[in-house]
C-alpha positions in Angstrom: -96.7 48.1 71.4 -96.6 44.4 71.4 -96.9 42.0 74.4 -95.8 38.7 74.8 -98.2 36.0 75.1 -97.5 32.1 74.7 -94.8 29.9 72.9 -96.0 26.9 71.0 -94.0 23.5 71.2 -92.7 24.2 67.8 -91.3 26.9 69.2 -93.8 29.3 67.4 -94.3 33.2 69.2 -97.2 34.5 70.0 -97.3 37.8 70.6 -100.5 40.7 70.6 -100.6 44.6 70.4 -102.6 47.0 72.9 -106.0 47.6 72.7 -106.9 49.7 70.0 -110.0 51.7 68.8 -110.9 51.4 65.2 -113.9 53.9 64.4 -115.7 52.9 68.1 -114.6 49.3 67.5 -111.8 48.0 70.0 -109.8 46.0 67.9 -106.4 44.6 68.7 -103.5 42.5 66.1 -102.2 38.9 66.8 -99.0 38.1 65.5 -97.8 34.5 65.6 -93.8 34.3 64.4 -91.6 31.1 64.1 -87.3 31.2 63.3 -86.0 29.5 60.5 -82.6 29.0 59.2 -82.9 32.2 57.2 -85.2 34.7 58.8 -89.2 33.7 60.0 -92.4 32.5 59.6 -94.5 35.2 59.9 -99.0 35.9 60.0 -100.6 38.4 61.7 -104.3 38.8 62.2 -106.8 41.2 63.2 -109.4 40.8 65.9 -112.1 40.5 65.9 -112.8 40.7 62.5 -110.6 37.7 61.9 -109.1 39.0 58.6 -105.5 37.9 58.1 -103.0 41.0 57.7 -100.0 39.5 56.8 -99.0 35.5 56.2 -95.5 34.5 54.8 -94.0 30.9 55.4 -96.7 28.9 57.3 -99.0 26.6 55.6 -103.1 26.7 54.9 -103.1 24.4 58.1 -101.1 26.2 60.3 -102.8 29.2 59.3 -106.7 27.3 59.9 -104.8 26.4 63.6 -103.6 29.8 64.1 -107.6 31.2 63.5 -108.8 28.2 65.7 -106.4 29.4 68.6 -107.0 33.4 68.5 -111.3 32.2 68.4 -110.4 30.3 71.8 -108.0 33.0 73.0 -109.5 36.2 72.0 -111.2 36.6 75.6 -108.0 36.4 77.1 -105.9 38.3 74.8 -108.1 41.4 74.6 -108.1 41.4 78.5 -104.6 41.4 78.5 -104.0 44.0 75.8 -106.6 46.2 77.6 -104.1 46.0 80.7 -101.0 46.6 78.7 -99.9 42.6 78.2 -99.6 39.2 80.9 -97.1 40.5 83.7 -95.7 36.9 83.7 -93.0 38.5 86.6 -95.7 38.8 88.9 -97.0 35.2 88.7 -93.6 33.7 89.7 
């Protein structure tokens, strides 16, 4: 399952998976996708080892951004995929 997390200005989604255990390791996958005229923009990447999955369509620098913002967000997003996703309803 994948839970929504934050949309960038460039209109750039952000979305992460549950929790998951990995041979003891709780591991979870970040998947940042971005519309084009013909289909997306598409990486995913693995935390917390860091190691890219997939990557079609963004650059080297959007990909060295993307790492920079799931190192400053992987607190948060693991908390929220070990409660099954941000229940943005209940904040409004």
């Amino acid at each position: 399952m994948m839970y929504p997390y934050m949309t960038l200005a460039d209109e750039t989604e952000i979305v992460h998976s549950h929790l998951k255990d990995e041979n003891g390791v709780k591991t979870i996958s970040v998947h940042f996708e971005r519309s084009k005229p013909y289909g997306f923009d598409s990486a995913r990447i693995s935390l917390p080892s860091y190691q890219w999955i997939t990557r079609d369509g963004f650059t080297d620098d959007e990909i060295k951004k993307f790492e920079n913002f799931a190192a400053r967000h992987a607190h948060s997003l693991f908390y929220y995929a070990e409660i099954g996703g941000l229940d943005i309803a209940k904040a409004v």
